[in-house]
C-alpha positions in Angstrom: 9.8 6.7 -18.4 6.0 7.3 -17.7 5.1 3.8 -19.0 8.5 2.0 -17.2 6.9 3.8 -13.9 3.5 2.6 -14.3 5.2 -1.0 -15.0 7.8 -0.8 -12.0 4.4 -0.1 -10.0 2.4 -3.0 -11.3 5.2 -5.2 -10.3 5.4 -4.1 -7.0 2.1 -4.0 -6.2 2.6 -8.2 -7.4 5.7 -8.2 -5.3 3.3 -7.3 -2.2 0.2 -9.5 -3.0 2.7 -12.2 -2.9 4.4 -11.2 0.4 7.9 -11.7 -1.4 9.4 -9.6 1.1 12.9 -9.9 -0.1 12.2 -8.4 -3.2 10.8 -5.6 -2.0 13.8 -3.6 -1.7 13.9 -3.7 -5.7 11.1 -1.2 -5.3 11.3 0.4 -2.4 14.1 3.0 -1.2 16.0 2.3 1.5 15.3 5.9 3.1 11.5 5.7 2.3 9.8 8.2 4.1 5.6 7.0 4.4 3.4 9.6 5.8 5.8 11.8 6.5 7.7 9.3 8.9 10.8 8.2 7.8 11.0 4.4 7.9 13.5 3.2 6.0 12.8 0.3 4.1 12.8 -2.4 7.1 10.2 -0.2 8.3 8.8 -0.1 5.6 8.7 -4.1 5.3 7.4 -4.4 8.8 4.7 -2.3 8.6 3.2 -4.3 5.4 4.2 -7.5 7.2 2.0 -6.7 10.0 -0.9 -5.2 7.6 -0.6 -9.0 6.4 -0.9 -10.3 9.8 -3.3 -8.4 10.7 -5.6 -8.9 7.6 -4.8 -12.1 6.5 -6.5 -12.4 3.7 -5.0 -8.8 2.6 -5.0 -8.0 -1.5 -3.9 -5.0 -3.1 -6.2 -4.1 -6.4 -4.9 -1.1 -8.4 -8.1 0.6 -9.3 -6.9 3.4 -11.1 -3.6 4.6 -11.9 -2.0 7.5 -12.7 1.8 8.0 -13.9 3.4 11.7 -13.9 7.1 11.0 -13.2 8.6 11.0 -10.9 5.1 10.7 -9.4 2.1 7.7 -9.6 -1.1 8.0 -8.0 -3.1 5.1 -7.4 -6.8 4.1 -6.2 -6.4 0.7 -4.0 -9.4 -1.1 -3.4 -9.9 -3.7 -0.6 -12.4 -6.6 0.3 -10.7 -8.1 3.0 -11.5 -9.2 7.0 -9.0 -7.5 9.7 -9.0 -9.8 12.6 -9.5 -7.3 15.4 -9.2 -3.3 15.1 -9.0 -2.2 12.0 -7.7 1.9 12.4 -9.4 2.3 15.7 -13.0 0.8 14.4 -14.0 -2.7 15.6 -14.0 -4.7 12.2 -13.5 -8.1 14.4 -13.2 -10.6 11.4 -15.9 -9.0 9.5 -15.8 -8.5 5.7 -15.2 -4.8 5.0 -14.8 -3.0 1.3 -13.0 0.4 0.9 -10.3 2.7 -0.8 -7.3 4.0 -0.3 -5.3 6.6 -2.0 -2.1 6.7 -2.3 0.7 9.1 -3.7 4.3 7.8 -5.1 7.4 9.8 -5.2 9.9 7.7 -7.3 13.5 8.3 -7.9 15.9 5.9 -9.9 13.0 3.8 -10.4 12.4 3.0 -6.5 9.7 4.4 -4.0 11.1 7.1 -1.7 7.9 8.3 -0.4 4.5 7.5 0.0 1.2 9.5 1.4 -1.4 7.3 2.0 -4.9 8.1 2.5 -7.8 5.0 3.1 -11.3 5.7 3.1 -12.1 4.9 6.8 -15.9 6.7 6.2 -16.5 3.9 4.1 -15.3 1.5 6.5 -17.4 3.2 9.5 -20.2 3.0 6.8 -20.4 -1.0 6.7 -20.3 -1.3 10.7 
């Protein structure tokens, strides 16, 4: 199972760097809670639609990652150029690199909830 997980992830990390949104419910739950804020899986979808439009040129590089079903931990990194505000700081088109961490709870093979934590120190840093 540990290895299928680390594979389901892979692809949908894939799924998202492509912005094949319709697939995206082959990953994601339809009750997916991110944050502790239940979005459901349109939600979901519109919130990483709007990370796209916000930061066009948006990729999603797995770093590190960690399988412990049902869970997977991953280190995303980012080198990307948000068009305006970027979480409250004033990136206005400019290149910025940084991290995020995020924490996977998986069950039948889908996501069904997600804690996400990006390195906004190292954001603040490059300003």
């Amino acid at each position: 199972m540990g290895n299928d997980l680390g594979d389901i992830y892979r692809d949908y990390i894939h799924c998202l760097n492509r912005q094949d949104w319709e697939r995206l419910g082959q990953f994601v739950d339809d009750d997916v809670i991110h944050n502790d804020r239940p979005l459901g899986l349109s939600g979901y979808r519109d919130m990483l639609v709007g990370n796209f439009s916000d930061i066009p040129d948006l990729r999603f590089s797995i770093d590190l990652l960690v399988v412990d079903p049902p869970h997977v931990v991953s280190r995303l990194l980012f080198e990307c150029s948000p068009r305006a505000e970027f979480l409250g700081l004033p990136v206005n088109g400019r290149r910025v690199s940084f991290s995020e961490n995020v924490f996977y709870r998986f069950r039948d093979g889908k996501i069904v909830q997600v804690w996400s934590i990006v390195d906004k120190a190292a954001i603040e840093a490059q300003l």
